[in-house]
C-alpha positions as CSV (number, residue, x, y, z in Angstrom):
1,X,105.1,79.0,141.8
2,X,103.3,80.5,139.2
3,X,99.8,81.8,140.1
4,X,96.3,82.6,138.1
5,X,93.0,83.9,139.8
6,X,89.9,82.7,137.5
7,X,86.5,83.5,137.7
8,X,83.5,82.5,139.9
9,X,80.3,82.3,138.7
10,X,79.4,81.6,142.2
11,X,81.5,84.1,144.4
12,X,80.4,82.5,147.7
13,X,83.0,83.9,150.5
14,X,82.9,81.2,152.9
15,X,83.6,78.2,150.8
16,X,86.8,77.0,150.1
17,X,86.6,74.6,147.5
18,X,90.0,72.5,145.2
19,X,91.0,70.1,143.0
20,X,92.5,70.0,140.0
21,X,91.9,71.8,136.8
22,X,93.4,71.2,133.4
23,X,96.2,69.5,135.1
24,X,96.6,72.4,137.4
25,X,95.8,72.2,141.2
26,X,93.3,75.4,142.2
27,X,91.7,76.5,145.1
28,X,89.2,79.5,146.3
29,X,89.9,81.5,148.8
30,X,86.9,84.6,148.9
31,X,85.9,85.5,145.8
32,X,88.7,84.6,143.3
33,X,89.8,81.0,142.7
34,X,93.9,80.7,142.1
35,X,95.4,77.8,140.1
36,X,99.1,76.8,140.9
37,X,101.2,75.9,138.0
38,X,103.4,73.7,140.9
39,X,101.6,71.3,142.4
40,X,98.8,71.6,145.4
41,X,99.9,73.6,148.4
42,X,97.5,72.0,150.5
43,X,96.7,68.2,151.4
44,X,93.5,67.5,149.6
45,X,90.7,66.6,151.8
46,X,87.0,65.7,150.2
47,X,84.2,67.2,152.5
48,X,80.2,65.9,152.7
49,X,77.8,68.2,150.6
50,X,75.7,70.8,152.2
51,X,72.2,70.1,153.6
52,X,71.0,72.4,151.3
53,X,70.6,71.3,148.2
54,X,74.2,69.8,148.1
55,X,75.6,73.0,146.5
56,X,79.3,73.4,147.6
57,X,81.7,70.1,148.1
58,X,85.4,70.3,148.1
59,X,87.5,68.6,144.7
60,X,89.8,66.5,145.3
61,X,92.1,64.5,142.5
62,X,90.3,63.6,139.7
63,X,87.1,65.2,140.2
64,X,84.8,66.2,137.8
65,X,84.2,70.0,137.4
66,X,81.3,71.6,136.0
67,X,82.3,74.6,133.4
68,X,79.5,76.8,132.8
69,X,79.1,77.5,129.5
70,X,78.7,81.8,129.0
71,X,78.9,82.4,125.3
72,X,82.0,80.7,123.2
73,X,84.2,81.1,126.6
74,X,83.9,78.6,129.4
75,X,84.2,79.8,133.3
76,X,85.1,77.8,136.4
77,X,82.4,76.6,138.3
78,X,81.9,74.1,141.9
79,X,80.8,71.2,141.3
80,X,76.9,70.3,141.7
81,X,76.1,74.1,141.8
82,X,73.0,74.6,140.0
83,X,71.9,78.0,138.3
84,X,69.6,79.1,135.7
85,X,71.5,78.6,131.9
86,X,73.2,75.5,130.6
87,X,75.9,73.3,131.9
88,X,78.3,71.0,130.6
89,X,80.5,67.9,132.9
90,X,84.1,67.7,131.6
91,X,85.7,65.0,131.8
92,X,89.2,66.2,133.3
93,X,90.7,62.9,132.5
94,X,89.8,63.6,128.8
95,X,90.6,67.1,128.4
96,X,94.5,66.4,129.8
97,X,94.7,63.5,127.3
98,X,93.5,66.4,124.5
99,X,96.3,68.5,126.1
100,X,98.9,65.6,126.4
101,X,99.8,66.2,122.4
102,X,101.1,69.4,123.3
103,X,103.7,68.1,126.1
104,X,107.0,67.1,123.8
105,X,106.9,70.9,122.2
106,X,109.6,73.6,122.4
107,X,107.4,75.8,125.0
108,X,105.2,73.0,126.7
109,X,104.1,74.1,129.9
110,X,104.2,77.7,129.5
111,X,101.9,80.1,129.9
112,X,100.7,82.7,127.1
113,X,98.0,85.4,127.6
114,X,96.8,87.6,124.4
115,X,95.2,90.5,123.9
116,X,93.0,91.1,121.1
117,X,91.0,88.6,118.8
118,X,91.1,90.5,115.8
119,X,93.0,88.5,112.6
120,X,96.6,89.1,114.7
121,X,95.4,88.1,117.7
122,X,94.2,84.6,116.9
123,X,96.7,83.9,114.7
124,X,99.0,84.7,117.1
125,X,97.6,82.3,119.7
126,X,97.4,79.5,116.9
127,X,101.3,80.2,116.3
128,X,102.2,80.1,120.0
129,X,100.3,77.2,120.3
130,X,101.4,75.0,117.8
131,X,104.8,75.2,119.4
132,X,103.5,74.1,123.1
133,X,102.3,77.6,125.0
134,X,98.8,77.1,126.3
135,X,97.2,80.5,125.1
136,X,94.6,82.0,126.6
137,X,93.0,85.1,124.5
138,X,90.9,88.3,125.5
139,X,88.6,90.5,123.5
140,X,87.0,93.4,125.4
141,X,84.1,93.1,122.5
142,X,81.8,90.2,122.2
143,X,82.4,87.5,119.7
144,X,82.7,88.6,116.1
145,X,79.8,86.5,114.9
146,X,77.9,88.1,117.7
147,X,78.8,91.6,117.7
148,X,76.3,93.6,116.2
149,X,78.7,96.7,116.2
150,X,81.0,94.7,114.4
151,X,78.9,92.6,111.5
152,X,77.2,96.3,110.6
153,X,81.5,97.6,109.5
154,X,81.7,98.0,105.9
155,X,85.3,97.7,105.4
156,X,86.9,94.8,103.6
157,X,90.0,93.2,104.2
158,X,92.3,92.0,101.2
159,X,94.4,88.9,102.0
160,X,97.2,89.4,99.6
161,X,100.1,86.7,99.1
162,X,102.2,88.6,102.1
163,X,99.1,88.0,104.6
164,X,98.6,84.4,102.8
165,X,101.8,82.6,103.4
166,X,101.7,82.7,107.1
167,X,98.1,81.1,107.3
168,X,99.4,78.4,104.7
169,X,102.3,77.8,107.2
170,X,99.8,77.7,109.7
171,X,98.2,74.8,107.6
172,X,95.0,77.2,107.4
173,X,92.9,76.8,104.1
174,X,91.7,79.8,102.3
175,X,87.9,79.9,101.9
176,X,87.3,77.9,98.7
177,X,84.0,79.9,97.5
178,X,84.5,82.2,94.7
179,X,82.2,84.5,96.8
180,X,85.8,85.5,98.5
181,X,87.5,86.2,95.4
182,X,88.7,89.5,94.4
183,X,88.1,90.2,91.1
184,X,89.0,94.1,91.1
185,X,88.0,97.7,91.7
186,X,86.1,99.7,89.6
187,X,87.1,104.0,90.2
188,X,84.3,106.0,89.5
189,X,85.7,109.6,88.8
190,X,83.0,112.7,89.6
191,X,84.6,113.6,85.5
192,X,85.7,111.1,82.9
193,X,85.4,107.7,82.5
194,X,85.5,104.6,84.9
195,X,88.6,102.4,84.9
196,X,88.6,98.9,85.9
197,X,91.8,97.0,87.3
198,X,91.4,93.1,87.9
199,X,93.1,90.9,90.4
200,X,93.7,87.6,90.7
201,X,95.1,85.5,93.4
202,X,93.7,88.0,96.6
203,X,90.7,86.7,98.9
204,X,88.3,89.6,100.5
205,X,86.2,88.9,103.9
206,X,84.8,91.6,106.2
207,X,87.1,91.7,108.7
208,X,84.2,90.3,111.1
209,X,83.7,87.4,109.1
210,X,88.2,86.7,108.5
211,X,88.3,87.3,112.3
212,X,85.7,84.5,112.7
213,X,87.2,82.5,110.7
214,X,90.4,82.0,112.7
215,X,89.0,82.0,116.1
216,X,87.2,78.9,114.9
217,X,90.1,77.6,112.9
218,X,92.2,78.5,116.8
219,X,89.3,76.6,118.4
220,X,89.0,73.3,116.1
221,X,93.1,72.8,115.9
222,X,94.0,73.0,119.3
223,X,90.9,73.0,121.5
224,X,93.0,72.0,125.2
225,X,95.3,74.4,124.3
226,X,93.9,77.9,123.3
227,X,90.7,79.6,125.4
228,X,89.0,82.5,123.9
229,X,87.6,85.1,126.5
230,X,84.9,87.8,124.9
231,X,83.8,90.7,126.8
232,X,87.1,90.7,129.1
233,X,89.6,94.1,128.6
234,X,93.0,94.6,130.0
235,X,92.4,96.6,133.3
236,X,96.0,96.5,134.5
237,X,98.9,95.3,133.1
238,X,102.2,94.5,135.3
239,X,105.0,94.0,133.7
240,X,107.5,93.8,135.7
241,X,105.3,90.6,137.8
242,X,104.4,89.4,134.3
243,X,100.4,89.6,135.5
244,X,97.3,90.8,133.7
245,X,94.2,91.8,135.2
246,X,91.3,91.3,133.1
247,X,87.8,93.2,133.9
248,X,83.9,92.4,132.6
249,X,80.5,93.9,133.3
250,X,79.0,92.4,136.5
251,X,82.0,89.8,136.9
252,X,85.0,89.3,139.7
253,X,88.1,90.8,137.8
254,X,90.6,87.6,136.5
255,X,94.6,87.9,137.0
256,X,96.6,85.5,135.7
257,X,100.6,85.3,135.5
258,X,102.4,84.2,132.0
259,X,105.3,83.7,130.2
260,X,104.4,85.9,127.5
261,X,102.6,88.5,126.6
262,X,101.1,89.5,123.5
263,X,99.6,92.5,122.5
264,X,97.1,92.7,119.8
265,X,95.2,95.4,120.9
266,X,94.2,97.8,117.9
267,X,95.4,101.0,117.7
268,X,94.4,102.0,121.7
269,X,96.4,99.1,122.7
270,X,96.6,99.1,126.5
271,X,100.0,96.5,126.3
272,X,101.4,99.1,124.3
273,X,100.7,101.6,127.2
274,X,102.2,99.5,130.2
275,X,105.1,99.4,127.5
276,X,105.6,102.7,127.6
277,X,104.9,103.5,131.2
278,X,107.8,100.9,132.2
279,X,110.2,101.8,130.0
280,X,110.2,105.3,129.3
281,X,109.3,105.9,125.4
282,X,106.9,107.0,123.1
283,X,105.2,106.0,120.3
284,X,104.7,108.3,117.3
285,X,100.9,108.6,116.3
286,X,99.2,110.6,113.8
287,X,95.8,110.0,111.9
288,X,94.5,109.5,109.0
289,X,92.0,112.8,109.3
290,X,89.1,111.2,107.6
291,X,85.6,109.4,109.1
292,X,84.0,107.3,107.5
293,X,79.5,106.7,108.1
294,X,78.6,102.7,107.0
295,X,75.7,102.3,104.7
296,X,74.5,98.5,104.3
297,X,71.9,96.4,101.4
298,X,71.4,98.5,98.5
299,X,71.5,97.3,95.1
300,X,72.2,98.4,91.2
301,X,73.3,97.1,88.2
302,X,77.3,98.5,88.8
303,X,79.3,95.9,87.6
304,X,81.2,96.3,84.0
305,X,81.8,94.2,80.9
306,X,85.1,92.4,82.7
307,X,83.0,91.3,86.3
308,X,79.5,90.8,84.7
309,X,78.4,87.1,85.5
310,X,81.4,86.4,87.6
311,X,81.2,85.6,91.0
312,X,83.7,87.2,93.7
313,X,84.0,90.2,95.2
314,X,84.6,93.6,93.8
315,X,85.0,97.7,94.9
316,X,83.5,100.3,93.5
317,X,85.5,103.5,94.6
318,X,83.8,106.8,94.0
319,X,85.8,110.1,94.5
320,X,85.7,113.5,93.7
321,X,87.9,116.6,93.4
322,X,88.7,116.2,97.3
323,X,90.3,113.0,98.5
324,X,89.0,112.8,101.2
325,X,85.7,112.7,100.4
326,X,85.4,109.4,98.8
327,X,82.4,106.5,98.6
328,X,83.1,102.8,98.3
329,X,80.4,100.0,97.4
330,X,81.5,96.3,98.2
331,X,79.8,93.6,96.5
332,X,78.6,91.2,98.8
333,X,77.1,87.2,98.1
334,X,73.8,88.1,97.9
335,X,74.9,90.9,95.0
336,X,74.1,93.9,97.5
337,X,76.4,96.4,98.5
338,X,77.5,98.0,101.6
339,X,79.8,100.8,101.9
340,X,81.6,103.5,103.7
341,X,81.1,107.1,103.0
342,X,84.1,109.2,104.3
343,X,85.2,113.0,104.4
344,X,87.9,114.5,106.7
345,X,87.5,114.5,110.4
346,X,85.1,117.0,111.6
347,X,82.8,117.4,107.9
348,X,80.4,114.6,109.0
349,X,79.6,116.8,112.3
350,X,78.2,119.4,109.8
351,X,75.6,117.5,108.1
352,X,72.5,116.6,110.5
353,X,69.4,116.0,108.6
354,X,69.3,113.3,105.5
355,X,67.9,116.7,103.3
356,X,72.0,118.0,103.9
357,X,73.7,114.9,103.3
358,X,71.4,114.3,100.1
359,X,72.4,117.6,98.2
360,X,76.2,117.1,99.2
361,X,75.3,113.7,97.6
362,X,74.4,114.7,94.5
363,X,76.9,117.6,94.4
364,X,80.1,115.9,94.7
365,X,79.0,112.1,93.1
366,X,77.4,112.7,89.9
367,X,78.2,108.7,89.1
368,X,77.0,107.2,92.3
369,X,73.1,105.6,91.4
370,X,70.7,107.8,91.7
371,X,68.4,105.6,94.2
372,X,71.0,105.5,96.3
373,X,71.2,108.8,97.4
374,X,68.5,109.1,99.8
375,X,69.0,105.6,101.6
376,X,73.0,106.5,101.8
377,X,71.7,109.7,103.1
378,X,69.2,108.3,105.7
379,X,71.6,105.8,106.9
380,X,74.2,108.1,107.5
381,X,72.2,110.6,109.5
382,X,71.4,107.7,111.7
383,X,75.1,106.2,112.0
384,X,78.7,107.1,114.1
385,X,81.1,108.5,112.4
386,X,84.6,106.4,112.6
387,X,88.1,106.9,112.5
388,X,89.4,105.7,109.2
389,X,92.7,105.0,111.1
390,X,96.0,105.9,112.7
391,X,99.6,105.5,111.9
392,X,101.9,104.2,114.6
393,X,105.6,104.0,114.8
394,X,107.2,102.3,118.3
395,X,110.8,102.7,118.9
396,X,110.7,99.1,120.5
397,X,108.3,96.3,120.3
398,X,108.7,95.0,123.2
399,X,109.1,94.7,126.9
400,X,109.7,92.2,129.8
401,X,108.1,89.3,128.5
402,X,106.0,91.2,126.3
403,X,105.4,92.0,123.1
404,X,103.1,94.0,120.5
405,X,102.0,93.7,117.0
406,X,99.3,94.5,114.5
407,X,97.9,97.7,115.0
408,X,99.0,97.9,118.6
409,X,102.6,97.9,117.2
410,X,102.5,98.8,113.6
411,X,98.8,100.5,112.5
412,X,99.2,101.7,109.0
413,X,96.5,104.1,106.4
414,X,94.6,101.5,104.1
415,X,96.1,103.8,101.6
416,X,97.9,100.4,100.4
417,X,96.1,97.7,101.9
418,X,98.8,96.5,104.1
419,X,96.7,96.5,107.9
420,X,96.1,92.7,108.5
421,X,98.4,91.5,106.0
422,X,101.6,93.2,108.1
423,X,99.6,92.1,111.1
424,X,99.6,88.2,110.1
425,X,103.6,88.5,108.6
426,X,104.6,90.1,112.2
427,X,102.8,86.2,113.3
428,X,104.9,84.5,111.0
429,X,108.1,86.3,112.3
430,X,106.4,85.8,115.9
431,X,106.6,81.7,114.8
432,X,110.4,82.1,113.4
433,X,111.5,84.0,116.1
434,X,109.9,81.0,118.9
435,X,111.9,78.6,116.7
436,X,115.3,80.7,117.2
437,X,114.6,80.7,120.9
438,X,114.9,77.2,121.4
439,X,118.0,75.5,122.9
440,X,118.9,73.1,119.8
441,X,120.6,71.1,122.6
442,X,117.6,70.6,124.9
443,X,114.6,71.0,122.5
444,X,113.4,73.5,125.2
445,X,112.0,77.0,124.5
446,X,113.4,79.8,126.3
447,X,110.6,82.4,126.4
448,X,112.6,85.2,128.3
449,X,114.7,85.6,125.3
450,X,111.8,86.0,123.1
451,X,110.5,90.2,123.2
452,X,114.2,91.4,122.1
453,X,115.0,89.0,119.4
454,X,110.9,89.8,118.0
455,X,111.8,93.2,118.5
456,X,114.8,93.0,116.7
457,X,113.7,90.8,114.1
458,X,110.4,92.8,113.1
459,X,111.2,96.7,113.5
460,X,112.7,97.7,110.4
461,X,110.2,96.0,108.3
462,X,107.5,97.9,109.9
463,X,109.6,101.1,110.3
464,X,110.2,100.7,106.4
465,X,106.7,100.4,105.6
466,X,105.2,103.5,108.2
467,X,108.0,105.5,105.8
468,X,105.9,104.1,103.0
469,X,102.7,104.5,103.9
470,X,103.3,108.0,105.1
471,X,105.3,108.7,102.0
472,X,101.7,107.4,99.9
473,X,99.4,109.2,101.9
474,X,101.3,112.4,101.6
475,X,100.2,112.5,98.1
476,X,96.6,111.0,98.8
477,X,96.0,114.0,101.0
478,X,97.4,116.1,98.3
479,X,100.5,117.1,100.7
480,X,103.7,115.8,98.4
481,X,106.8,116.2,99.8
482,X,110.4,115.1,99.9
483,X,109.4,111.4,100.7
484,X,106.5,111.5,98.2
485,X,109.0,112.2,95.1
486,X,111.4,109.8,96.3
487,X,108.7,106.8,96.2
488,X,108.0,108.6,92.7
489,X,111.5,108.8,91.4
490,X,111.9,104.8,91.9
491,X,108.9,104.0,90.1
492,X,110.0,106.1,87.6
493,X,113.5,104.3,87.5
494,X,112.5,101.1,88.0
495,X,110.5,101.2,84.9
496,X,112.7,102.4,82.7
497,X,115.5,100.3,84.0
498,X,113.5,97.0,85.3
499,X,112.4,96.8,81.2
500,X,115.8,97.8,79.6
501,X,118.2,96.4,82.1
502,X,116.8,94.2,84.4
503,X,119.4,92.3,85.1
504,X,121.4,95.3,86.2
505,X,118.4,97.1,88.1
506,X,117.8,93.7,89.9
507,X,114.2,92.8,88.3
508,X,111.9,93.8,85.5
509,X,109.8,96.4,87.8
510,X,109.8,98.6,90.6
511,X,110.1,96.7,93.9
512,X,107.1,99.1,95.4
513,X,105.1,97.4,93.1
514,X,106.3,93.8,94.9
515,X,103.8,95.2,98.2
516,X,101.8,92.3,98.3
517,X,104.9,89.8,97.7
518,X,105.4,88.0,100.9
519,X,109.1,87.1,99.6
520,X,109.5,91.2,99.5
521,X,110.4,92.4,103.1
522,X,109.3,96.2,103.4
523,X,112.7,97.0,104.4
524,X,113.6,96.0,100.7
525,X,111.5,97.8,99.1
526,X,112.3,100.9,101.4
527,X,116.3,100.8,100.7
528,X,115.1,100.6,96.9
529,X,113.3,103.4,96.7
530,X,116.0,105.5,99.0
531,X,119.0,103.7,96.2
532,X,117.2,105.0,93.4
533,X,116.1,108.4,94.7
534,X,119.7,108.9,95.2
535,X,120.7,107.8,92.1
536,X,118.1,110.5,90.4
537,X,119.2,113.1,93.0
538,X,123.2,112.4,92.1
539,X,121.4,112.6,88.6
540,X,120.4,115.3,88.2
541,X,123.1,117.4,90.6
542,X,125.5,116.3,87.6
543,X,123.4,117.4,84.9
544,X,123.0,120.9,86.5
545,X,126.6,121.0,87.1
546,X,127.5,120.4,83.7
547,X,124.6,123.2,82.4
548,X,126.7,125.6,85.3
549,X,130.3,124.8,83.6
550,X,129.0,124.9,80.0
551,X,127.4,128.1,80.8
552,X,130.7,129.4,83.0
553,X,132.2,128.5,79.5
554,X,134.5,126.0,81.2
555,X,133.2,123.3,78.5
């Protein structure tokens, strides 16, 4: 008999209140209420109200609970208990009819608990869902909508085709306003001239406002079925029980048992922890070495010939001799920009007064608009500096009855954009791998056998692009090596060969160029550049062997 302990918002210790809840029988005992997945263990017997003020009554089959409505995320409550805030009577009768659409799926009746409502995270929920798990998700910070920390980040997420496709399978419309639409980036060089590059076909949101979108989109396709939880962490994680304890400010900690876990954590991922704990390995992590200060609502006149009068989005990317040190400017829908101002780790610690950051302003961006200086200066006295991210390799993805992906499994540089859109592939694989998992002569899921075949399924894609990545950034941080000249030796082949043999080659252009291509799987694109690095290394070992012999004389 499965078991989950819920919340109380009225811990009192000497009632002992049940019923039945979501068409789960649950009783208190102390402070914690447990729901059974088995049926009641105990004969239900209703009991008179108090005298006083009829607060506490037992619940018997078919009563109506009160949920207490804190935030987006409902909590258990008695019956007839009155407190200060607002209340809403569910109709249980109702809310198992809602759920009854869910009963004829592979996984119906199972039990899914995520972590993390970033982009991954919800879409992961909507995928297990919409194959019969009843997913309950928590997000240690508050809603995105409502999280100040999180509306005030400047960086923008690009939804190319490869992060596309598995929201179309999902059924999930794009945002239809051009406001969303990438147009391009404009690079503002400290020297020489600005180049422009247009885009078509990408969508940008904040990554508040894309991971707002899909935990509405979660909430409004399968509302019986999927429960968001803000302002709830992973505490403990057991893995060998299959239980996770979640913690919150001023609240009774919540354990609940599942069939499967999935971590979507971020790049501190706790389920990745427990992983590691249990099974003895460990995940290779190394950092970007830059910060990045936000700056927010300034405006100029920045846009060229190509974007003027067109609505969408675009990036302005200022650099300078140094890499590292860069500024961006993201066009917003009311035409303002916001923007990140980054140096390697450590530099922002130097600069404490808006007078220092002003002059290394005006030293090192000679393009950036004049006015801006000072406000970008101000603001960035005032503001945190923040890790532009991590890189993260995990032997394994997985565990008993566990998995990890997105960042928590797979964090890559945004040296090529690939963050959420890897994050919301490893969902589509997620949803292909729940289909493989299903006895084709039953109908019926079998969710112990899903971690290994994910696992196996999804690791040498995201092996293939941390090579990448770390192969890209090598140069970015102006440390080319071995890997570096192998990504450059197959753009340099496929070039040449893609336009004069393409048949031969296998396409007109590199397949590093394909990136955003969700019909390119990384580990393609990864055994292309290692074929063709090869064939320039074979190359050019027979050419010097022929200069050795011709000057040996021997030709």
């Amino acid at each position: 008999m499965m078991l989950h302990t819920l919340p109380l918002t009225n811990p009192h210790p000497r009632v002992l209140a049940f019923g039945h809840f979501q068409g789960q029988y649950c009783h208190r005992v102390n402070k914690e209420v447990r729901v059974h997945e088995q049926g009641c263990p105990f004969p239900l017997r209703r009991r008179r109200m108090s005298s006083q003020g009829r607060r506490h009554r037992n619940l018997g089959f078919g009563s109506r609970l009160v949920l207490r409505s804190q935030g987006a995320s409902p909590t258990l409550q008695d019956a007839g208990f009155t407190q200060e805030g607002e209340k809403h009577e569910v109709d249980m009768v109702a809310l198992q009819k809602a759920a009854s659409a869910a009963q004829n799926l592979p996984y119906s009746g199972r039990k899914a608990v995520v972590v993390g409502a970033g982009p991954g995270g919800s879409t992961a929920a909507m995928v297990l869902a919409r194959q019969g798990f009843t997913v309950d998700v928590f997000e240690k910070r508050p809603e995105p909508a409502a999280d100040v920390v999180d509306t005030g980040r400047a960086y923008i997420i690009a939804l190319i085709p490869r992060g596309q496709a598995t929201l179309e399978r999902l059924g999930i419309p794009l945002p239809s306003s051009d406001h969303y639409r990438s147009l391009g980036t404009v690079r503002h060089p400290d020297k020489g001239e600005q180049r422009v590059t247009q885009e078509t076909g990408n969508r940008t949101f904040s990554r508040s406002d894309l991971a707002q979108m899909l935990v509405d989109e979660a909430r409004r396709r399968f509302p019986s079925q999927i429960k968001f939880h803000f302002g709830r962490e992973a505490s403990k994680i057991n893995l060998a029980e299959k239980q996770v304890t979640l913690s919150a400010q001023d609240e009774l900690d919540l354990v609940l048992s599942y069939d499967l876990l999935v971590g979507a954590d971020g790049t501190g991922s706790r389920v990745r922890a427990a992983m590691q704990e249990q099974d003895g390995w460990t995940a290779e992590i190394s950092d970007s070495g830059r910060e990045y200060k936000v700056y927010q609502g300034l405006r100029a006149d920045l846009e060229p010939p190509e974007f003027k009068g067109k609505t969408g989005a675009t990036l302005h990317l200022y650099t300078t001799n140094d890499s590292f040190t860069t500024v961006t400017a993201h066009r917003n829908p009311d035409n303002s920009y916001s923007g990140t101002f980054s140096m390697r780790t450590g530099e922002h610690a130097k600069y404490n007064t808006q007078e220092a950051y002003e002059a290394l302003l005006r030293e090192k961006f000679s393009a950036l608009p004049p006015h801006w200086v000072p406000e970008i200066a101000k603001q960035a006295v005032q503001a945190k500096a923040s890790s532009a991210g991590k890189r993260i390799k995990c032997p394994q993805l997985h565990s008993n009855g566990a998995i990890i992906l997105g960042d928590a499994a797979h964090a890559v540089t945004p040296v090529f954009g690939q963050g959420a859109n890897s994050a919301l592939e490893s969902c589509r694989v997620l949803d292909d791998t729940l289909t493989a998992c299903t006895d084709p002569s039953t109908g019926k899921g079998e969710p112990q056998l899903i971690p290994a075949a994910f696992s196996k399924e999804r690791k040498a894609d995201v092996h293939a692009l941390w090579w990448i990545d770390a192969a890209a950034y090598s140069f970015f941080a102006k440390r080319p090596g071995v890997d570096f000249f192998a990504l450059l030796a197959h753009v340099l082949v496929g070039t040449v060969f893609g336009k004069l043999l393409p048949g031969l080659y296998g396409g007109p252009k590199p397949a590093l160029l394909s990136l955003g291509k969700a019909s390119m799987p990384y580990s393609s694109i990864y055994q292309a550049v290692q074929r063709d690095a090869a064939g320039v290394l074979a190359g050019l070992g027979t050419f010097l062997l022929l200069i050795s012999l011709k000057i040996a004389g021997v030709l």
